[in-house]
MARBASE-386715 format. One record per residue (C-alpha): residue number from 1; residue in one letter; x, z, y. Coordinates in Angstrom, 3 decimals, decimal comma. Layout:
N
{num:NUM | residuo:a | x:X | z:Z | y:Y} $
...
END
This chain:
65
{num:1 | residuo:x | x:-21,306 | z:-42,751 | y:101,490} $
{num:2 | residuo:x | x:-21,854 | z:-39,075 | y:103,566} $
{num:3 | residuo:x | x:-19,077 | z:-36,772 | y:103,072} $
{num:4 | residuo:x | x:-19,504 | z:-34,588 | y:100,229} $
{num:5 | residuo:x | x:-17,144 | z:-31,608 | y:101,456} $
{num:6 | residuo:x | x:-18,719 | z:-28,509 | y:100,486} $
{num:7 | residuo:x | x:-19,895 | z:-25,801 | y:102,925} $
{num:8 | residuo:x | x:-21,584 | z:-22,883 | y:103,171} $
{num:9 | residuo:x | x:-25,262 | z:-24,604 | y:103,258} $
{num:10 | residuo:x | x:-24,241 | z:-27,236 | y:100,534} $
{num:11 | residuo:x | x:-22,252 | z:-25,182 | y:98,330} $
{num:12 | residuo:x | x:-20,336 | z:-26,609 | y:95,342} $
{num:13 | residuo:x | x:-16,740 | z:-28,040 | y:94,712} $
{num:14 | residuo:x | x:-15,119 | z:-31,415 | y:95,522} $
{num:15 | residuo:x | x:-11,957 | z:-32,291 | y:93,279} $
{num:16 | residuo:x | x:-10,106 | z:-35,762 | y:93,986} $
{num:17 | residuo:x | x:-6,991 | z:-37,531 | y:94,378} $
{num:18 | residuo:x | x:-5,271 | z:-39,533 | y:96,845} $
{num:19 | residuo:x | x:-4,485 | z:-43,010 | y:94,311} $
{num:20 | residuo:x | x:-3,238 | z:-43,281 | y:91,407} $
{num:21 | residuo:x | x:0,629 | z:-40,978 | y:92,210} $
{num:22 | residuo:x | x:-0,758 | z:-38,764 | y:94,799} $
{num:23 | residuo:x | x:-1,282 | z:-35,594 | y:94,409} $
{num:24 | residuo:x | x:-4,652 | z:-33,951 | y:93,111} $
{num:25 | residuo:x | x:-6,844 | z:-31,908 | y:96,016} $
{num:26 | residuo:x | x:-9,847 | z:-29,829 | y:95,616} $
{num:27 | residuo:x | x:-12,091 | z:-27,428 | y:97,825} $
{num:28 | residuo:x | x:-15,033 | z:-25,453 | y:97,241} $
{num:29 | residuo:x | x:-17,641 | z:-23,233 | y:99,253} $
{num:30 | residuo:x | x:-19,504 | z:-21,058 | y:97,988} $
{num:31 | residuo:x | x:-23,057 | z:-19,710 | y:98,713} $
{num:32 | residuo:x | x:-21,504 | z:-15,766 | y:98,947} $
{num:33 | residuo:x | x:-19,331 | z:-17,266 | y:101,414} $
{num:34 | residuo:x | x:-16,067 | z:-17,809 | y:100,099} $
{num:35 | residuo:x | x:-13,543 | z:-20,572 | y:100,354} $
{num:36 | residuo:x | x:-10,883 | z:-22,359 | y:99,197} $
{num:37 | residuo:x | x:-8,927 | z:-25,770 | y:99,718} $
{num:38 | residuo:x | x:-5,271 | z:-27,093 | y:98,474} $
{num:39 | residuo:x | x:-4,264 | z:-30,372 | y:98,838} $
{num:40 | residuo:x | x:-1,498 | z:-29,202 | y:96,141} $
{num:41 | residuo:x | x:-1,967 | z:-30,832 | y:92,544} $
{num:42 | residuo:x | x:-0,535 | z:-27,558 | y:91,027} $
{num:43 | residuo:x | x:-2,728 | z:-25,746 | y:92,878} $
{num:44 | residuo:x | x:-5,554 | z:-27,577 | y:92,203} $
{num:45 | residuo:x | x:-6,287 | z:-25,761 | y:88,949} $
{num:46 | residuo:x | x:-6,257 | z:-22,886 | y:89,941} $
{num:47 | residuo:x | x:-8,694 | z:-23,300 | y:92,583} $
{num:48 | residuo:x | x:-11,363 | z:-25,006 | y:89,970} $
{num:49 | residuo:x | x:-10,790 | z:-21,793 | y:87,471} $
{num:50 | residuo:x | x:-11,493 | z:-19,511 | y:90,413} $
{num:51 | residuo:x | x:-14,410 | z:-21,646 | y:91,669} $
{num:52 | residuo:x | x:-15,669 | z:-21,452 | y:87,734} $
{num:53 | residuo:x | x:-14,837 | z:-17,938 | y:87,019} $
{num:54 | residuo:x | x:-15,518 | z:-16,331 | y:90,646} $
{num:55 | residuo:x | x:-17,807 | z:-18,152 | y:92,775} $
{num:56 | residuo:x | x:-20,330 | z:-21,171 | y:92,033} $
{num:57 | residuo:x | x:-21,315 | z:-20,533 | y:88,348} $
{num:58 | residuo:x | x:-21,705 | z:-17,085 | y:88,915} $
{num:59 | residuo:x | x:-24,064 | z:-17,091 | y:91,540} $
{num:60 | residuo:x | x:-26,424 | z:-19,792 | y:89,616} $
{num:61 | residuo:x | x:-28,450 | z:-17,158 | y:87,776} $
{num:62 | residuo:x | x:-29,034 | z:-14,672 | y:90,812} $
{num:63 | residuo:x | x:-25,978 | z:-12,425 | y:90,255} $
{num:64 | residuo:x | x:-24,335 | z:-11,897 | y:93,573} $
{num:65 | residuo:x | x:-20,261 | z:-11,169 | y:92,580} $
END
């Protein structure tokens, strides 16, 4: 399998967990050039939301936040 960890010129957002009791982790990049990365479960929800309401999504129809 490659490595699926976002960057710059493969943007998107990579959520995952370490087993089944570890804690969650999740990073993004985005194509305005923003990122983010927690390897704290708590955190990891935030990080999605912000991906969601910030970054990735809206940049798919052209608009450049």
């Amino acid at each position: 399998m490659s490595d699926l960890t976002p960057t710059p010129d493969f943007p998107g957002i990579r959520i995952g967990k370490e087993g089944p009791y570890g804690p969650a982790y999740a990073d993004y990049a985005c194509r305005c050039g923003q990122s983010a990365s927690t390897t704290d479960g708590s955190s990891a929800e935030a990080l999605v939301q912000d991906y969601t309401d910030n970054h990735g999504p809206a940049h798919w129809n052209g608009g450049d936040k």
